[in-house]
Legacy VTK file of the C-alpha trace (Angstrom):
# vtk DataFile Version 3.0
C-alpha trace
ASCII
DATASET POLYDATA
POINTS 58 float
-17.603 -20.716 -6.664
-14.395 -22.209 -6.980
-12.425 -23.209 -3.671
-10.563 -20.711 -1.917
-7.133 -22.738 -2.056
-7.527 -23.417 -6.256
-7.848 -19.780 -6.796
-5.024 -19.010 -4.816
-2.877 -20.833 -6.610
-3.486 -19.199 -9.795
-3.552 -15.511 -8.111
-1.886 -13.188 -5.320
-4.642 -12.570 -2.351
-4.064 -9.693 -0.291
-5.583 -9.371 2.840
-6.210 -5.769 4.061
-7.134 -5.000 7.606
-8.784 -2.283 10.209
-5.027 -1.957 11.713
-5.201 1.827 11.131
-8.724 2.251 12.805
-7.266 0.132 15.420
-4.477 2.508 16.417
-6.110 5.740 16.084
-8.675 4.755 19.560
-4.723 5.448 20.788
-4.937 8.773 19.893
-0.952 9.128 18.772
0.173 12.924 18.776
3.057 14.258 16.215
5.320 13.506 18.818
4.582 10.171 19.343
4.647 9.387 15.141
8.005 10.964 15.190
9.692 9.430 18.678
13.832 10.617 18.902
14.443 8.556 15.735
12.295 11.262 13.977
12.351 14.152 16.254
13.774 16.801 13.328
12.559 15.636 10.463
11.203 18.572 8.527
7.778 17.244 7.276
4.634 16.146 9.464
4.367 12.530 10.212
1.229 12.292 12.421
-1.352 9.827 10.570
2.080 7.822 8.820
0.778 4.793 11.060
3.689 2.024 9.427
5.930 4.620 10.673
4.477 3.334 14.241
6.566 -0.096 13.696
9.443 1.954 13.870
8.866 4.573 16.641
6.612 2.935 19.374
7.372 -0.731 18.716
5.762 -1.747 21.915
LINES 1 59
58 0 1 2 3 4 5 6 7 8 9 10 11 12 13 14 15 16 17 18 19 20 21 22 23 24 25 26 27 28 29 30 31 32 33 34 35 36 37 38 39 40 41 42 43 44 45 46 47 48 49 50 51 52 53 54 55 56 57
């Protein structure tokens, strides 16, 4: 197999994660996906974990 650092330079790697599995152990309710940013919004946003960076950034 070719090295790692050849093949990247002929292709795009991306990298994917367990960051999702990682934040449900938090158990995040609706309110807590939509914070006051998203407090009205008209859809359901529980499970929309990037939405996360914006409403509990800690």
């Amino acid at each position: 197999m070719r090295n790692i650092k050849e093949i990247l330079t002929e292709r795009i790697l991306v990298l994917d994660g367990a960051m999702g599995t990682m934040l449900q152990r938090y158990k995040f309710t609706e309110a807590d996906f939509r914070g006051e940013r998203f407090a009205n919004w008209e859809h359901p946003l529980q499970g929309n974990n990037d939405l996360l960076s914006l409403t509990q950034p800690e």
